[in-house]
N, C-alpha and C positions, 0 to 999 in steps of 0.2 A: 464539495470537496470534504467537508468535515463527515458529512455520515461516510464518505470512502473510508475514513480515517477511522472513524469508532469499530469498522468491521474487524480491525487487526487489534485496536489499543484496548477494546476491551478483552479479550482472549490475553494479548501478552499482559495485562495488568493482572488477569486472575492467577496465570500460570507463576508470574512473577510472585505473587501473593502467595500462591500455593508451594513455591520454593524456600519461599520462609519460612515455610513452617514445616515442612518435610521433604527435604533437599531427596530431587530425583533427577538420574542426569539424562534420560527419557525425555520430561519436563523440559529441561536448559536446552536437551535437542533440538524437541520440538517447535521452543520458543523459536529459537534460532532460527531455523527452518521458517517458519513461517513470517519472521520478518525479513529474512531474504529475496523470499518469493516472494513477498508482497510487495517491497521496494522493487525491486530486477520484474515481475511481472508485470505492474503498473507501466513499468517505464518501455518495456515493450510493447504492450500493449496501445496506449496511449502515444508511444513515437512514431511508431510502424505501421497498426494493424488499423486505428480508429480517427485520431484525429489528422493522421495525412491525409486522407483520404474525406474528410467529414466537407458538407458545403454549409456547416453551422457555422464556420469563418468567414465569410463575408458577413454575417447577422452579426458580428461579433461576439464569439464565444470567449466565458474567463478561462475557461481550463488550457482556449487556443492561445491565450492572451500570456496565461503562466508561466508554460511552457515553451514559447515561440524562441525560437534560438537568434540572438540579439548579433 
C-alpha cells in the first residue's frame, strides 16, 4: 500500500513545492486533478474491477482485509 501511495504523494509534494515558489493555477489544477483521480480511481478500481472479483481472499489478502465493508 505505501509504494501505491508515493506514486501520487511524490508528484503532489513537488507540484505543492513548486507553488511556493511560483504560484501557477495549471499547477493547483493539476494537483487537484490528480488526487481526485487517484482517490475516486483507486476506489473503483479496487471496489469493482479487482478485488471483487480476486480469489487472493480466501489466502487472506491485507488490501481484502482494509477494505472489506464491515
Amino acid at each position: 500500500m505505501i509504494p501505491d501511495m508515493m506514486v501520487f504523494i511524490f508528484p503532489v509534494l513537488g507540484g505543492i513545492i513548486s507553488l511556493m515558489y511560483n504560484f501557477s493555477w495549471i499547477i493547483l489544477f493539476l494537483i487537484a486533478a490528480l488526487l481526485i483521480l487517484s482517490f475516486a480511481g483507486n476506489a473503483l478500481v479496487r471496489g469493482f474491477l479487482t478485488c471483487g472479483k480476486c480469489k487472493q481472499r480466501e489466502l487472506g489478502c491485507p488490501a481484502e482485509e482494509l477494505f472489506r465493508e464491515k
